[in-house]
Structure formats: C-alpha cells, structure tokens
C-alpha positions as CSV (number, residue, x, y, z in Angstrom):
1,X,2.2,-0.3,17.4
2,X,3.1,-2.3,14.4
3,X,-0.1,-1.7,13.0
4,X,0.6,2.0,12.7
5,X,3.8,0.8,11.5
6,X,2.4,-0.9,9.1
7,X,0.2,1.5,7.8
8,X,2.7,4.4,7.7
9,X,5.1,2.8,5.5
10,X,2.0,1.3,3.1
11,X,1.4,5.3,3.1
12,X,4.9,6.6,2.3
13,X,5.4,3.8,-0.4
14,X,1.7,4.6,-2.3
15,X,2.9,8.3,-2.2
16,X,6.7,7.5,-3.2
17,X,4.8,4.5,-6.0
18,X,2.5,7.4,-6.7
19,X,4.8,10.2,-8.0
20,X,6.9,7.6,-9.6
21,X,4.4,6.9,-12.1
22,X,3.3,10.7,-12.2
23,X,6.8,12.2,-12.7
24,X,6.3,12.6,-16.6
25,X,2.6,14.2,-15.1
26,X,0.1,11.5,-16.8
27,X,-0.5,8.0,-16.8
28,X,0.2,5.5,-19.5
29,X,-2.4,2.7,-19.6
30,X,0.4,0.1,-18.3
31,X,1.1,2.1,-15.0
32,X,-1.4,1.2,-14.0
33,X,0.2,-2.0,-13.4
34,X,2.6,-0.8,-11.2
35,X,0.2,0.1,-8.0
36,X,-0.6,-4.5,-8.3
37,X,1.3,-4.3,-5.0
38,X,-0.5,-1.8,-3.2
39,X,-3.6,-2.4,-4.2
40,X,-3.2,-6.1,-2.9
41,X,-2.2,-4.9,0.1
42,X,-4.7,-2.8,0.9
43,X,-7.5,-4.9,2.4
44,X,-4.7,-5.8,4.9
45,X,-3.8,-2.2,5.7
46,X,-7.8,-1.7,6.4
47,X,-7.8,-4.7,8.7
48,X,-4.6,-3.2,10.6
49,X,-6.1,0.0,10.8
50,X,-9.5,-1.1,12.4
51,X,-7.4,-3.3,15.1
52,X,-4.9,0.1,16.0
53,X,-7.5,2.6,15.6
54,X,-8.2,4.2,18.0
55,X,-5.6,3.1,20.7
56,X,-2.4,2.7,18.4
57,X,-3.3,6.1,16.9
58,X,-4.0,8.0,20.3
59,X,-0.6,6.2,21.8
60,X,1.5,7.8,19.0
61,X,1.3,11.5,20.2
62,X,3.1,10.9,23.2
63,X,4.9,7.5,22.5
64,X,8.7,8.6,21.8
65,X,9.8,5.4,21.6
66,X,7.8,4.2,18.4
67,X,9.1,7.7,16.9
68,X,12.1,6.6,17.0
69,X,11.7,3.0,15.7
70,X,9.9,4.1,12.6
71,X,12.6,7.1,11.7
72,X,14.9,4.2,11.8
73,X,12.8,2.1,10.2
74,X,12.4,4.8,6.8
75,X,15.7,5.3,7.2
76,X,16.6,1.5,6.2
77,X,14.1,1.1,4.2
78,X,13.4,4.2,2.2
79,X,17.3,5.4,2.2
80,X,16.5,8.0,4.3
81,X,18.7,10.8,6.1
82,X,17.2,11.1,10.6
83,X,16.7,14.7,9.2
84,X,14.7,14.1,6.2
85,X,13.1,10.8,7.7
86,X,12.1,12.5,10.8
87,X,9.9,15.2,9.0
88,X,8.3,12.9,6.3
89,X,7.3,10.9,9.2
90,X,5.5,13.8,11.2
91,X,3.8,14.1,8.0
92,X,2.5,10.9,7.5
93,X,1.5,10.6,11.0
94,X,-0.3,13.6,10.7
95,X,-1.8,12.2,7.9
96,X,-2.6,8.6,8.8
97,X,-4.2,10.3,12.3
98,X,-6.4,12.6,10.1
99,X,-7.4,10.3,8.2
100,X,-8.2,7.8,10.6
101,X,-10.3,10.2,12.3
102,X,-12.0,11.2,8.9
103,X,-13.2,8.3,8.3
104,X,-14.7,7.6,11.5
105,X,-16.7,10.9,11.1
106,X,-17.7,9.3,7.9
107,X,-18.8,6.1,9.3
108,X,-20.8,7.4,12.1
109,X,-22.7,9.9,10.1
110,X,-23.6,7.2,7.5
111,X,-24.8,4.9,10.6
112,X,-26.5,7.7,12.5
C-alpha cells in the first residue's frame, strides 16, 4: 500500500501547489517554476501507480487499516485536523481510483 500512499499525497500536494499559485486566479510566467518538484516527480508516481494498480487500488475499499495510516499521515504532514484529513482523503481516493480506472479504459481502447 505505499504506492497508493505515495500517489495520494503526490495528488493532494499538486492540488494544494496548484491553488497556491492560482490564488491571485492567473499565472505569472515564473510560477511556473514552482510545480519543478512535482513535475520531477511524476515519472515516479507513474511507475508506482502501474506496480499498485490494480491490487493496491481494489485493497483500499475495504482495507481500514491503510485509512487510518494515511489520515495520520495528512495529518503530520499537511497540518491537518482527523475531521478535515479524513474527508480530503475520501476525496482523493475517490479520485486517484477514478482515475486509475480512466486511464485503463483509455489504454485499452487505444490498444484494441
């Protein structure tokens, strides 16, 4: 599971980097700058997600424990409240699952 992990808290810190740089609602040429880190990190979040997809994903619907670990994990690392940790991460999961399965749909339709 620390794929998912992974790949959950790349999510919420694009978003959270995203509306950072959109809070004045447009982009200065040097903002651009500010996504280096998550744009480096994204081949590695594509190789995480192709090794957890589609076990990791399927496993996360009924696997409390890893709940748990990850709303503790926001909570250190993103200065998060259980309350308000716990529903971003229903979000993202929900997110990260649909997307996942998106782009499979994607994939095989190109291949067929």
């Amino acid at each position: 599971m620390s794929n998912l992990k992974d790949i959950i808290t790349y999510v919420a810190g694009a978003i959270i980097q995203t509306e950072k740089v959109l809070a004045d609602d447009k982009i200065q040429f040097t903002e651009y700058f500010e996504f280096t880190d998550e744009l480096m990190a994204l081949p590695g979040i594509i190789q995480k997600a192709k090794l957890a997809y589609p076990d990791e994903f399927k496993a996360i619907a009924t696997d409390d424990t890893f709940r748990v670990d990850l709303k503790e994990h926001f909570v250190s690392k993103f200065d998060l409240s259980n309350d308000k940790a716990e529903r971003i991460i229903e979000k993202l999961v929900t997110f990260v699952i649909d997307t996942a399965d998106g782009i499979q749909d994607i994939v095989a339709e190109f291949k067929a």
